[in-house]
Phi, psi and omega in degrees: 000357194278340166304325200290305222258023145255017175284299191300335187279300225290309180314329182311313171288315198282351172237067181235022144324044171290045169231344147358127152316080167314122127269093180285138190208132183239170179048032150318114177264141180260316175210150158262143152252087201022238224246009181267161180231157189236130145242190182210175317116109181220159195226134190206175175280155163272095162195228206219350171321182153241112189233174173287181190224186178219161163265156166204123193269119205273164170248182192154348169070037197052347175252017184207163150104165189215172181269337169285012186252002171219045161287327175284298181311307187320286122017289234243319155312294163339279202311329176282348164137025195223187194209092177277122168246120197260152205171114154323141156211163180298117184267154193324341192264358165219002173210132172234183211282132024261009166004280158304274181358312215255011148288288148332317198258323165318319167327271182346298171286350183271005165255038113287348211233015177194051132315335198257281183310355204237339202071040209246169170264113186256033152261357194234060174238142190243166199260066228241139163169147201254150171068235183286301182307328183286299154325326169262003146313292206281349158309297197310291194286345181253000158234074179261132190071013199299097177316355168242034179209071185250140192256081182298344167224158171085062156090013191287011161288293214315105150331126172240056182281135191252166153228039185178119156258153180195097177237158179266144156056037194245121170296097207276350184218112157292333169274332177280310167320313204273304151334318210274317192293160175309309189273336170074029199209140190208093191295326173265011151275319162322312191286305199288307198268342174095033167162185187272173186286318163266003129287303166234064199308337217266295197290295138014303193278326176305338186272007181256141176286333167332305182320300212265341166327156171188171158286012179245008170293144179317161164282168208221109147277149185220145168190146184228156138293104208320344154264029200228068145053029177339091140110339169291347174270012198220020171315305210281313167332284196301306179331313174333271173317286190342236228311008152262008204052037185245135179316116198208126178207159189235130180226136198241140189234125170338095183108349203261160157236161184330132160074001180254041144309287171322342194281176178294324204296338210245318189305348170282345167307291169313315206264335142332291168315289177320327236237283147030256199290338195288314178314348207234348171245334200265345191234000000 
């Protein structure tokens, strides 16, 4: 792995411009459910360019976590060329799966569907998200436009198709995960898919991304930390991806642990890597 990390240093220098100029706009409703509102956050370099954008999905283990916990990370993208929407969704304890998903993906179209006012490239937007955001990211890239994920409300001319992913720490087989414990028991699977796995064996495999692979899936950064099973949830996964011919590559980044995308020490590293490989797909 030691090849990778003068890529992250070198990027690391290159947007690490904070006086750079924001334009920022908060608490942005994105979607209804009737009388609930989803909001979002959104971010750009201040100037009149057109850049691609990213959605960016907080973790949280589908029952925890806010979109202010990736503000900084938002911010740091902006400045790196991009048009970020850092965005909330309905948590397991009030949705439970596809919930989330079909919440994501109302994000997406709802940045296609305010592209002209946002300054986006709506062919080119990509996907960022760690942990539970991160799973649900890699839903968002292997089921883009899916009829068993359909979005009848909230923006549904719009595609929510992605063209580019980067997820962290993300359970990419749900079934397989759960299978692995002792107990055959995951209490925040439980909560989020509405049972146990052998309850629902069905709803588990839907919720996996794994599940969903194709060749129209986005291309896939998978980065981990080095003290997060770097690269161990994703044998099967990257195989996958091979035999679709869809572009995938994994990168660990030195020191880090579960969910410290975000700490100071380390995100400028992660957001190198992100920045990189998005650029290279989306620019």
């Amino acid at each position: 792995m030691k090849s990778l990390l003068p890529v992250v240093l070198l990027f690391t220098c290159a947007f690490a411009d904070e006086t750079l100029p924001l334009k920022q706009v908060g608490e942005v409703v994105y979607a209804f459910y009737g009388d609930r509102e989803l909001h979002l956050d959104w971010v750009r370099p201040d100037d009149e360019k057109i850049y691609p954008g990213i959605v960016l999905v907080h973790g949280g283990g589908w029952i925890g976590g806010s979109r202010k916990s990736f503000q900084t990370t938002a911010e740091d993208l902006a400045r790196a060329g991009y048009v970020v929407a850092n965005v909330d969704y309905r948590l397991a304890t009030e949705a439970k799966f596809p919930g989330a998903v079909l919440d994501v993906k109302a994000a997406v179209r709802w940045m296609r569907s305010n592209a002209a006012m946002l300054g986006l490239d709506p062919g080119k937007i990509g996907g960022v998200g760690g942990s539970a955001g991160g799973h649900l990211t890699a839903m968002l890239a292997a089921t883009g436009d899916d009829e068993a994920f359909p979005g009848t409300t909230n923006h549904p001319d719009q595609s929510d198709a992605l063209q580019a992913a980067v997820i962290m720490g993300a359970g990419v087989d749900q079934v397989a995960r759960v299978k692995e414990t002792k107990s055959g028991s995951i209490k925040n699977c439980v909560i989020f898919f509405g049972g146990e796995f052998s309850e629902v064996p069905e709803v588990y495999a839907a919720g996996s991304p794994i599940t969903h692979l194709s060749k129209s899936t986005a291309p896939t950064l998978m980065l981990d930390g080095e003290f997060d099973k770097p690269g161990e949830r994703y044998p099967e996964y990257r195989a996958k991806l091979d035999s679709f011919g869809v572009r995938n590559e994994f990168v660990m980044i030195p020191g880090a642990k579960h969910g410290e995308w975000g700490k100071a020490a380390f995100r400028p590293a992660f957001v190198a890597a992100m920045v990189s490989f998005l650029d290279s797909a989306l620019k």
